[in-house]
C-alpha positions as CSV (number, residue, x, y, z in Angstrom):
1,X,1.8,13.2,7.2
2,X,1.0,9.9,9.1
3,X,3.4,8.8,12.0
4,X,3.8,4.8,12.8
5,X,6.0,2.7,14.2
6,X,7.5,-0.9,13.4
7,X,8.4,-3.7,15.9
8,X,9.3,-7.4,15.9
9,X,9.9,-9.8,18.9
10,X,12.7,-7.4,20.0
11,X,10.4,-5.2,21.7
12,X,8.9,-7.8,23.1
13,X,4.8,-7.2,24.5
14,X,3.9,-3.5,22.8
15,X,1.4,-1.0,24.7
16,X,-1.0,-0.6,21.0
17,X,-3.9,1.5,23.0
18,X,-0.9,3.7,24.0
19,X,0.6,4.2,20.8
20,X,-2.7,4.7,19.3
21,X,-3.8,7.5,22.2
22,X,-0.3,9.3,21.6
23,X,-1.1,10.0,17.6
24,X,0.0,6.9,16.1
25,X,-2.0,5.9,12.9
26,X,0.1,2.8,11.4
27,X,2.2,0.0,12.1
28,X,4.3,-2.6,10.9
29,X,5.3,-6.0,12.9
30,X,7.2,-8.5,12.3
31,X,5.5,-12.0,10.7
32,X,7.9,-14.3,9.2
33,X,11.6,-14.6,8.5
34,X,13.4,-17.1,5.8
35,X,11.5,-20.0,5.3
36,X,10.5,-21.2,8.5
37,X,10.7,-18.9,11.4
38,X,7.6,-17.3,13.1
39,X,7.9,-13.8,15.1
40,X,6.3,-15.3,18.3
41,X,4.9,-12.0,18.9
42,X,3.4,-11.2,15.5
43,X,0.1,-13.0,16.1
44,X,-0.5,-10.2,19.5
45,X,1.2,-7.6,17.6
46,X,-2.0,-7.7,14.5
47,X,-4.5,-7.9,16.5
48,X,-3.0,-5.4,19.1
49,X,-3.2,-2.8,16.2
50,X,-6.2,-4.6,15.0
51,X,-7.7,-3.6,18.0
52,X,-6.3,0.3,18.4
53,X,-7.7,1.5,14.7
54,X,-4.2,1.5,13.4
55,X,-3.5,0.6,9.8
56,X,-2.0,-3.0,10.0
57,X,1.1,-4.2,8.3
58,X,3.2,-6.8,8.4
59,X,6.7,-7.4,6.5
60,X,8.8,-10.6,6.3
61,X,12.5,-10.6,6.6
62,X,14.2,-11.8,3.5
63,X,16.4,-14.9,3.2
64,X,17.7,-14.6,0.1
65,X,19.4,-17.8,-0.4
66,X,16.3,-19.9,0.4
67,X,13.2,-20.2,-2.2
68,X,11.2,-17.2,-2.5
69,X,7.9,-18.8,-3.0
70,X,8.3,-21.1,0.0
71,X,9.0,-18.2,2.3
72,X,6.2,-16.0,0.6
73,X,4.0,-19.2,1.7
74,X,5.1,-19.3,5.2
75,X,4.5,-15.9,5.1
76,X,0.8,-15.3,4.2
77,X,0.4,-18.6,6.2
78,X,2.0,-16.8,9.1
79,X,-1.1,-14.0,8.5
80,X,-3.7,-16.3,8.0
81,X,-3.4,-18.3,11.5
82,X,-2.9,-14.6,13.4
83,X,-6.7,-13.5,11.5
84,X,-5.7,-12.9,8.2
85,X,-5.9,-9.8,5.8
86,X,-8.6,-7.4,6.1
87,X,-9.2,-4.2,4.0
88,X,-6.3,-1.6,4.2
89,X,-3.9,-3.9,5.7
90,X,-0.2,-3.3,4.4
91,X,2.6,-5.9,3.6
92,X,6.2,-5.5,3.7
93,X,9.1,-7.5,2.5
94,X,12.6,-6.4,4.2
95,X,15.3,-6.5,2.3
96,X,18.4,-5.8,4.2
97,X,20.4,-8.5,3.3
98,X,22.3,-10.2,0.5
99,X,23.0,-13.9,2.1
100,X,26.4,-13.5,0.6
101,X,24.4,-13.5,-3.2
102,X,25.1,-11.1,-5.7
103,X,22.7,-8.2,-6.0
104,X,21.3,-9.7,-9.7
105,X,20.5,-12.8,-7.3
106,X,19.0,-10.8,-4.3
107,X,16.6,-8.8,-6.8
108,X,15.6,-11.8,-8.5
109,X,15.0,-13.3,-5.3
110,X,12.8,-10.2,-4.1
111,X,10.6,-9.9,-7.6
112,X,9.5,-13.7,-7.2
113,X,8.8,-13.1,-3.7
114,X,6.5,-10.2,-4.2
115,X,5.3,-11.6,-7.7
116,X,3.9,-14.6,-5.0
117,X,2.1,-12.4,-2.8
118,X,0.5,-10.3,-4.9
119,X,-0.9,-12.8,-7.0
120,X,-2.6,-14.1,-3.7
121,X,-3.6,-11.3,-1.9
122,X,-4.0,-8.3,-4.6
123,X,-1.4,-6.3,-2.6
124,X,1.6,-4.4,-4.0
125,X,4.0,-5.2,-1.0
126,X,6.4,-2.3,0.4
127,X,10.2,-2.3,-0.4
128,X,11.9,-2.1,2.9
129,X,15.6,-1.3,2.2
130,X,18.8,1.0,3.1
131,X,20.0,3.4,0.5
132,X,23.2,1.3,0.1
133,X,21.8,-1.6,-0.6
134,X,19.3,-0.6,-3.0
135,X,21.9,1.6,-4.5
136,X,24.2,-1.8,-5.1
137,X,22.1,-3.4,-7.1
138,X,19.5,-5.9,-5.0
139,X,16.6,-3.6,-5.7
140,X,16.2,-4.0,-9.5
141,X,13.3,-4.3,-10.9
142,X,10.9,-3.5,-7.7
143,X,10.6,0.2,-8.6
144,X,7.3,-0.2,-9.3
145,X,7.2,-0.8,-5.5
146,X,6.2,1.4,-3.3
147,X,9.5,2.3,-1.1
148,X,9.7,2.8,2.8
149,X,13.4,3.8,3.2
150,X,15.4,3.3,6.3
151,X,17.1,6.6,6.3
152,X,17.7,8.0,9.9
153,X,20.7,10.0,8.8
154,X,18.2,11.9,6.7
155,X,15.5,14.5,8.5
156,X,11.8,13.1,9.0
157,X,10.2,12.9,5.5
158,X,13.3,14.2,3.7
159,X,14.9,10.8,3.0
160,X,17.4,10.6,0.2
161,X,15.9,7.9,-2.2
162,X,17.7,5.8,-4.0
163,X,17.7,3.6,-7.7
164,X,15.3,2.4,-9.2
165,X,12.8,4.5,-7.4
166,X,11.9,8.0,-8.1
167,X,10.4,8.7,-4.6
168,X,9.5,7.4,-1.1
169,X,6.1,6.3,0.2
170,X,6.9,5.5,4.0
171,X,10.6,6.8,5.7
172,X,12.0,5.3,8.5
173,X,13.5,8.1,10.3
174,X,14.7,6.8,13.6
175,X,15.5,3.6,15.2
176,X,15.7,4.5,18.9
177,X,13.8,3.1,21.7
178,X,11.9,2.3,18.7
179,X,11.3,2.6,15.2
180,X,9.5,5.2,13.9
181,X,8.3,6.1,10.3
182,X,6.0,8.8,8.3
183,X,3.6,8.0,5.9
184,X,3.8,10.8,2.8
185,X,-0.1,11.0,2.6
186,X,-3.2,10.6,4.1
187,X,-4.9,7.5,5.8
188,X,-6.7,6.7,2.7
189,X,-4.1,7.0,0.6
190,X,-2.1,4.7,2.5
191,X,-4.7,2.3,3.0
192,X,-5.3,2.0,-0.8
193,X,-1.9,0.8,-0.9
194,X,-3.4,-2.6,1.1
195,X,-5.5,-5.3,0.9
196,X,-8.6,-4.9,-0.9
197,X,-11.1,-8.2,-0.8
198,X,-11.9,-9.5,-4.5
């Protein structure tokens, strides 16, 4: 089992070589959210990892309400002026919220969104979600997805997973000082589940 972490501007400048020294083998930062807002840290948070051997992802925080393919735009645009993808690098959307839609809405929202990014970059992206949610409703049709599962109630790597998936790739098991996660498989299994130039 891998261990990683994830992290967005809240954590503000991230020790990567520290991380890395301690055991860490993955992580996720923050890159986009909604349609127009860039993590200001992202850009030294990818090539921070970049740097310490770590497999790279990066996961956009879903606006529901706006237009899928323009945030999926900013997104990969987002990647591209912080170095862009390279092989094994993971993407992530987060899907957390409904906006105030209705879950049909949400999903819909979430399938263009990853329908956008995989047709540019090859790459499957991550489902990033809470039991609840997912169990509502906003998760339909993704669970073809693979699934990292915040589930800190539930013991590392012993998530409860919920509809439409069958079983969890990545589970977020706590959430203080930071967030950490295990990875149900090897380094190569997990970088087979990123970018792969065509």
């Amino acid at each position: 089992m891998l261990h990683g972490i994830d992290v967005s501007n809240w954590q503000g400048s991230v020790n990567w070589s520290g991380h890395a020294e301690a055991g860490l083998a993955f992580a996720f930062a923050k890159a986009t959210e909604g349609g127009d807002w860039t993590d200001k840290w992202f850009a030294r948070n990818w090539n921070g990892m970049r740097e310490s051997w770590l497999v790279c992802g990066a996961y956009h925080f879903a606006r529901p309400k706006g237009d899928p393919v323009q945030q999926a735009r900013h997104f990969l645009d987002t990647i591209r002026s912080a170095g862009g993808l390279r092989r094994g690098d993971l993407i992530a959307l987060d899907l957390e919220t409904g906006d105030g839609l209705r879950p049909e809405q949400v999903a819909r929202y979430a399938r263009r969104w990853c329908h956008h990014v995989e047709r540019h970059t090859g790459v499957r992206p991550f489902i990033y979600t809470f039991h609840s949610f997912a169990n509502s409703g906003h998760c339909a049709g993704l669970g073809e997805h693979p699934l990292w599962i915040a589930g800190p109630e539930h013991p590392r790597g012993r998530p409860a997973v919920p509809r439409p998936w069958t079983d969890w790739t990545i589970h977020q098991y706590a959430q203080s000082p930071v967030d950490r996660n295990v990875f149900h498989g090897t380094r190569k299994d997990l970088t087979k589940l990123g970018f792969h130039p065509r």
